[in-house]
N, C-alpha and C positions, 0 to 999 in steps of 0.2 A: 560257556565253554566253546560253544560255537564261533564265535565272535573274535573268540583267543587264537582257535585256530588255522579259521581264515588269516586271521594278520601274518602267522608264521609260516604259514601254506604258502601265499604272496612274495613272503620274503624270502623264502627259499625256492619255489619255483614260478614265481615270475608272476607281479599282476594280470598281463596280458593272458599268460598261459589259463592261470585260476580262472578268469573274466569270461573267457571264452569255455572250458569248462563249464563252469555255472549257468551259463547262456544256452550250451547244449543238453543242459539235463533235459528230461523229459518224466512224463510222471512214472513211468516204469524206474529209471534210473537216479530220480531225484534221493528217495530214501535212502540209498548206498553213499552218495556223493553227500550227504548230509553228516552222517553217521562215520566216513571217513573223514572229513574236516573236523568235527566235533572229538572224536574219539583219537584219532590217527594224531593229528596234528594240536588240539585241542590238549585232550586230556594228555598224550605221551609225551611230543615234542617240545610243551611246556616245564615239563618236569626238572626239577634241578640236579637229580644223579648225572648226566652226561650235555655237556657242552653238543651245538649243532652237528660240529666238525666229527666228534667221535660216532653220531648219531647216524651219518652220511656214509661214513667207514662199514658199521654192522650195516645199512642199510643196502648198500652195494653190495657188499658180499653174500647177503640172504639175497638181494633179486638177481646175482650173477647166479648162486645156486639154483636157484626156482628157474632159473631161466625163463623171465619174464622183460620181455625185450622194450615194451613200449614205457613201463615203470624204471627200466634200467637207465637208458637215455633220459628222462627226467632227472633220476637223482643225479645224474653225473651232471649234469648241468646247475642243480640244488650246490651237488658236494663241491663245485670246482665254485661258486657263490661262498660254501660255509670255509672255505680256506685251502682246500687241499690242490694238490697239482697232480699236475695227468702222470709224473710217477710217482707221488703214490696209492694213485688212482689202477696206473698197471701192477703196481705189488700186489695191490685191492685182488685184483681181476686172477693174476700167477695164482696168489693161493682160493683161489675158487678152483682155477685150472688144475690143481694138482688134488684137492679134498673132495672135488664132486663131479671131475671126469674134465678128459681133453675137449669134448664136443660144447662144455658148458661154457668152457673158457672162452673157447674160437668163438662162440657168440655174444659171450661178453661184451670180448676185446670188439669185435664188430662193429655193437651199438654203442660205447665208447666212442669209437672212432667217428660213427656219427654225430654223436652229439657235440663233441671239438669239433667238427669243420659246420656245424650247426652254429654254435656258440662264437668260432671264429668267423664266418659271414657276418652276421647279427655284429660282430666287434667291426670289421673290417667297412660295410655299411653305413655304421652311425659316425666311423672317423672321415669316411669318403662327405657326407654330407655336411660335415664340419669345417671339410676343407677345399671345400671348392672356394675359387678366388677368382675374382676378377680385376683391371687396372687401377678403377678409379678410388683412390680413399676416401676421398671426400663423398661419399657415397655411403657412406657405414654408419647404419643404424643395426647397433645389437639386435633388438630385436625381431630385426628382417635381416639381416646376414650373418654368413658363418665368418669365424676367422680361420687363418691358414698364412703361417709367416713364411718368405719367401728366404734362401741362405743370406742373401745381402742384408735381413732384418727388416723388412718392409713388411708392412702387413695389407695384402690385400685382400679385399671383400666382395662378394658376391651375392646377388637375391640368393635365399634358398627358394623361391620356388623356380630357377632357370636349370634347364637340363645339364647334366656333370659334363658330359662333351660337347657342350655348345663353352662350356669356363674353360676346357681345356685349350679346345680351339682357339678361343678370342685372345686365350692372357698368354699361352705357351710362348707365343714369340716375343712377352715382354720380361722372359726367367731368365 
């Protein structure tokens, strides 16, 4: 059961996230971190009564209520993965605001708001490093360069290991 829900714990919140997690347990905290993956993700999240998507829904509105801030920012990140959009994500968040007080909402909606400009760096990041370019075509090897089409339809390529404004510099005067 363990094993089932490490895979869905991953895939909902993020290899990297869980890895580092894991990495950080220690022997006080390991048994909890065990016992969540297994049981939480494991036994619940497998289950076949409710789809991820509806799972992400209840899951947000229990931790908008609890008002649990650092669990909340996770699932919003999970839920906007299992399909949902940031409205209605804020619908999510409204009826927290209105069933378990204005102050529960406002901090909702807060770390919400963090987690989209969290989730939108992390986007904005991996498309910057995709698309840096440089002159020469003849130069492009997939596996050492990003692409990045220029409006004329050219495709220029760039190392990815060279700085994003050393590409801008070099190629800007050739757009």
């Amino acid at each position: 059961m363990f094993e089932k829900g490490l895979k869905v714990r991953k895939e909902v919140l993020g290899e990297d996230y869980v890895n580092k997690s894991i990495a950080g347990a220690d022997e006080f905290t390991r048994t909890m971190a065990e016992w969540s993956t297994e049981f939480c993700w494991g036994a619940l999240w497998t289950r076949p009564g409710l789809d991820r998507r509806t799972r992400s829904i209840v899951n947000l509105a229990m931790l908008g209520a609890l008002n649990r801030p650092h669990e909340l920012k996770l699932h919003v990140k999970g839920a906007l993965k299992n399909g949902l959009t940031k409205d209605e994500i804020k619908e999510i968040l409204l009826q927290v605001a209105v069933y378990c007080g204005i102050p529960s909402g406002i901090d909702a909606f807060r770390n919400a708001r963090e987690a989209f400009k969290e989730v939108e760096g992390e986007k904005h990041k991996n498309e910057s490093d995709r698309n840096i370019a440089c002159a020469d075509p003849l130069e492009h090897d997939p596996e050492k360069h990003a692409l990045g089409p220029r409006p004329d339809g050219w495709v220029p390529v760039f190392p990815r290991d060279k700085r994003e404004a050393f590409a801008r510099r070099s190629c800007s005067n050739k757009r």
